[in-house]
C-alpha positions in Angstrom: 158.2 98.5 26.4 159.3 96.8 29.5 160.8 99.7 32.4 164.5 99.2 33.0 165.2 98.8 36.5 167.0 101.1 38.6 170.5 99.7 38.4 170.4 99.3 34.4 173.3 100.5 32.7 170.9 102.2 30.6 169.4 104.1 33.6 172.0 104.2 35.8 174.0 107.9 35.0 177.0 107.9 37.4 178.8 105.1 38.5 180.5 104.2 42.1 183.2 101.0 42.3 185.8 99.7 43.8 188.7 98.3 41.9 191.6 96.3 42.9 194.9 97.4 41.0 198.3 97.2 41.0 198.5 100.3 43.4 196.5 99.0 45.8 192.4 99.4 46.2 190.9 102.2 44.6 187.3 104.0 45.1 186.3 105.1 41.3 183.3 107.4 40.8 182.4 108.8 37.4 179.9 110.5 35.8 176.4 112.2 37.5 176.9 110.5 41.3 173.7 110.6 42.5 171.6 109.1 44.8 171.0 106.1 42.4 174.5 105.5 41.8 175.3 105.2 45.6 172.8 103.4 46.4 173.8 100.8 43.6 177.5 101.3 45.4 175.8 100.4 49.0 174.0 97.5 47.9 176.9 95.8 46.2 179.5 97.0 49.0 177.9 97.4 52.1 177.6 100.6 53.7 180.7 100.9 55.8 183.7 102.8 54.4 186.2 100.2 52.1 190.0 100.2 53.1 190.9 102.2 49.9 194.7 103.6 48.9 193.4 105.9 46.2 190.1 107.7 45.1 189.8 108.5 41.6 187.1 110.9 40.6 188.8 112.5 37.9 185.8 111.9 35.5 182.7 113.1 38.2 180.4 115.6 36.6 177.9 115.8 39.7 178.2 115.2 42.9 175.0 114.8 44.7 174.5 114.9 48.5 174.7 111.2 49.0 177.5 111.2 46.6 179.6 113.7 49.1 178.9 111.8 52.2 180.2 108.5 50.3 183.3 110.2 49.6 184.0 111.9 52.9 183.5 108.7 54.9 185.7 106.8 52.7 188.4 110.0 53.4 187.3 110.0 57.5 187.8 106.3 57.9 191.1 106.3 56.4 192.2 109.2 57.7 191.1 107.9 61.5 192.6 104.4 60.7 196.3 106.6 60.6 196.4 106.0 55.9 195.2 109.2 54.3 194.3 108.3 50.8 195.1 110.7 47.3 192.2 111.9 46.3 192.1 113.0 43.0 189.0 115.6 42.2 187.2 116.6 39.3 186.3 119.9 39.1 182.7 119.3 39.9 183.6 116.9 43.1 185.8 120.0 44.3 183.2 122.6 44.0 181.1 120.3 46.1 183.4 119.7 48.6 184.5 123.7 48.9 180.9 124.7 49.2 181.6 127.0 46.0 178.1 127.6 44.7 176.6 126.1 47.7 176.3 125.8 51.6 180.4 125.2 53.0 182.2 122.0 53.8 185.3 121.3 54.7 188.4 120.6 52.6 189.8 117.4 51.5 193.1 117.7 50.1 195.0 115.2 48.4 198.5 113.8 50.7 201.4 115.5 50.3 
């Protein structure tokens, strides 16, 4: 048996994309983000922050440490750049980012 690399769908657990809709660019995460995940997400993308319109992370169920930081610059560089972007949170990404459960971090709500 032959050991599946580290970006095999059958190792990989969470997943980090871009997509380009009909509403404009969006940042998908799903599953367990973790360090494997975003690091799959760097090495296709590049590390700086994608112009993104929307986040989707509806379908998250762990957010790991790299997994936050992803996130947050993608929110930071938007935000700085003067075009907020929705964010929409899965229970688990929102714990993260309230610090429920763990150390506190700030915030990121969703535009008006």
């Amino acid at each position: 048996m032959t050991p599946q690399p580290s970006d095999s769908p059958v190792t990989r657990r969470g997943v980090v994309r871009l997509l380009n809709t009909t509403g404009g660019r969006l940042l998908c995460l799903a599953g367990a983000v973790d360090a494997a995940a975003v690091d799959s997400f760097w090495r296709r993308y590049g590390r700086e922050p994608a112009r993104v319109d929307r986040i989707d992370a509806r379908s998250v169920t762990s957010l790991s440490e790299p997994g936050r930081e992803l996130l947050l610059d993608h929110v930071e560089a938007a935000e700085l750049a003067g075009r907020p972007v929705e964010l929409r949170p899965s229970p688990a990404v929102t714990r993260v980012l309230t610090g429920v459960g763990g150390a506190a971090t700030p915030w990121v709500a969703p535009p008006a």
